[in-house]
N, C-alpha and C positions, 0 to 999 in steps of 0.2 A: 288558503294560507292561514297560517296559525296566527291569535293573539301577538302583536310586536309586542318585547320584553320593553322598549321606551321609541318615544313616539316624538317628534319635533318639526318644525314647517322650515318650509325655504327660509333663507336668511337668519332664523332665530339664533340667537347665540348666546344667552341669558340665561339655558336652562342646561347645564353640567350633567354628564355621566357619570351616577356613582354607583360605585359598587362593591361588593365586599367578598374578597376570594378566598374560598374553602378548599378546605384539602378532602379527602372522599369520604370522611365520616360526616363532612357538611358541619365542623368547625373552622372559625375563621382563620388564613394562615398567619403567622408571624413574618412581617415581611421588613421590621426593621432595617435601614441601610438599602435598601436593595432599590433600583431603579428601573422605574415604570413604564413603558409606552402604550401606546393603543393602535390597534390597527382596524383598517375598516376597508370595506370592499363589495361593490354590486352581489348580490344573493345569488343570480345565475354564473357568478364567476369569473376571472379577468383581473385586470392590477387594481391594486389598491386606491382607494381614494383617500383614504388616511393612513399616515405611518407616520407618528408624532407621538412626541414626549408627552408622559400624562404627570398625575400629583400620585407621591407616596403621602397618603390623607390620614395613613396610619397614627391616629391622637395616641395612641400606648402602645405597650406590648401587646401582639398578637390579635389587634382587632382587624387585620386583613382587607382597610378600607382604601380604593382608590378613587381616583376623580379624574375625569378630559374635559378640558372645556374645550368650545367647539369655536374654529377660526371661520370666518363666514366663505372660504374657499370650500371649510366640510363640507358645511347645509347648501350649496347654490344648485343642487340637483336633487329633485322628488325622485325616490325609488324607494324599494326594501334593500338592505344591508345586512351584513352580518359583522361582526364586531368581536375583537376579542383585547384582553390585556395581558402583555407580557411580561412578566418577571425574571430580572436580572439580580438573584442573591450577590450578597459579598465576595462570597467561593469563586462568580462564575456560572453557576447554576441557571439553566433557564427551565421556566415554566409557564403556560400560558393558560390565561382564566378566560373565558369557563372550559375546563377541561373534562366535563361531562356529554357535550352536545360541538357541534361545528363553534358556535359565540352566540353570541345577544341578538337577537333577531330586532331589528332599527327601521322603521320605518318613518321618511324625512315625506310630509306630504305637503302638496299646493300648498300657497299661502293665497287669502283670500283677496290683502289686498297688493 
């Protein structure tokens, strides 16, 4: 299994998903107005574990930044996940990040204690 793109233990919910969605030259997009969720989902496939509202984190124009924080329902199960964020433009438009690859490869490990 490959490098996870972000890494977090059972229960943790202090440490935020951020990210920054490009268009395919890998500039950030302009996602002003527009409305964020996240979704999340076992890596070998099945319904989702997440499907929840995220942050449009966007400080200006066009810096493409968003954010999930995590409800301790997300993290109550160690697995690999895969992840993505979906954009809702103004127009109606949907797009979903990362649209180069399946999403964010997640993996939520044991907690020690």
């Amino acid at each position: 299994m490959p490098a996870p793109d972000f890494y977090i233990k059972v229960g943790d919910t202090g440490l935020d998903l951020n990210a920054i969605v490009r268009d395919s030259n890998g500039d950030p997009k302009d996602i002003a107005g527009a409305t964020v969720r996240f979704h999340m989902r076992p890596i070998e496939g099945g319904d989702a574990t997440v499907a929840a509202a995220a942050t449009n984190d966007q400080a200006g124009s066009g810096t493409g930044a968003v954010k999930y924080s995590w409800a301790p329902t997300d993290v109550d199960t160690a697995g690999w996940f895969v992840g993505e964020f979906q954009i809702t433009y103004v127009g109606g438009d949907v797009e979903s990040f990362p649209n180069d690859r399946a999403g964010f490869l997640i993996k939520i490990q044991e907690a020690v204690a």
